[in-house]
Biotite code that builds the C-alpha atoms (Angstrom):
import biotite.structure as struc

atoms = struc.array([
    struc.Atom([-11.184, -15.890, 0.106], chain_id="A", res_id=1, res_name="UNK", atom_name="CA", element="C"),
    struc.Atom([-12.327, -12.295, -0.834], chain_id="A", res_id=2, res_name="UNK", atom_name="CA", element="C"),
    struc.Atom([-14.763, -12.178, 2.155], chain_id="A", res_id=3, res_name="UNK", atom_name="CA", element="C"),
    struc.Atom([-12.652, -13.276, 4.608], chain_id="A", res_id=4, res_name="UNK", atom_name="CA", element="C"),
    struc.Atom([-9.759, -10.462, 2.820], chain_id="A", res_id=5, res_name="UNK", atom_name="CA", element="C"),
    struc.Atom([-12.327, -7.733, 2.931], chain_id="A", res_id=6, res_name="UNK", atom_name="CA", element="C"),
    struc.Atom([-13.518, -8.794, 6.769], chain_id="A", res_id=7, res_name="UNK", atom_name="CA", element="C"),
    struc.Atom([-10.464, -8.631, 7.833], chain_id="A", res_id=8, res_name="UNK", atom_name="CA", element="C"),
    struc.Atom([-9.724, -5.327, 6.472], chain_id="A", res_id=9, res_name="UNK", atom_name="CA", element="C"),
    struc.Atom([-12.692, -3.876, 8.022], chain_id="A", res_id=10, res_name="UNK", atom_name="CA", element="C"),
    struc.Atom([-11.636, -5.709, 11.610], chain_id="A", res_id=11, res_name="UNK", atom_name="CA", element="C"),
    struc.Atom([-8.303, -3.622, 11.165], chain_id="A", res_id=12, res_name="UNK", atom_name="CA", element="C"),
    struc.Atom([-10.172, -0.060, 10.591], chain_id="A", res_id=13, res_name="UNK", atom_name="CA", element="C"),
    struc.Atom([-12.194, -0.938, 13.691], chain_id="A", res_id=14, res_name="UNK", atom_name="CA", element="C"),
    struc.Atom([-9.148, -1.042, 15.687], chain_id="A", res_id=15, res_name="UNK", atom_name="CA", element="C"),
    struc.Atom([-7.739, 1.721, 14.529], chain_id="A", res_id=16, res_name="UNK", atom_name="CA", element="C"),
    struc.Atom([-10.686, 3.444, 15.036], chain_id="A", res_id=17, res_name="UNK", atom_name="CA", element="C"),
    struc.Atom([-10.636, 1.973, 18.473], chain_id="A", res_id=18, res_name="UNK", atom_name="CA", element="C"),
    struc.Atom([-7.540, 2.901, 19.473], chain_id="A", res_id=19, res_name="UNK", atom_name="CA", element="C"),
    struc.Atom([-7.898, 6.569, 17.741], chain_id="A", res_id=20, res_name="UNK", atom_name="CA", element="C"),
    struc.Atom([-10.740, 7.036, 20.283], chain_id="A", res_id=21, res_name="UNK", atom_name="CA", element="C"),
    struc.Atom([-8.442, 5.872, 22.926], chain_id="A", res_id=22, res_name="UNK", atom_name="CA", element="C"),
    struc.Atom([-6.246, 8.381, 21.879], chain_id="A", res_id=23, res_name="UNK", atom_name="CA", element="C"),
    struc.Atom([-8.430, 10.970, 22.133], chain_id="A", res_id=24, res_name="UNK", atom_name="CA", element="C"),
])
C-alpha cells in the first residue's frame, strides 16, 4: 500500500511538472 501511495505521489509531481513546462 505504501508503494503504490508513494508512486502515485511521484505520478502527481510529474504532472505538475508537466504542465509547469507547458506553462512556460
Amino acid at each position: 500500500e505504501d508503494y503504490q501511495l508513494i508512486n502515485n505521489k511521484i505520478y502527481e509531481k510529474r504532472i505538475r511538472y508537466k504542465r509547469g513546462k507547458n506553462y512556460g
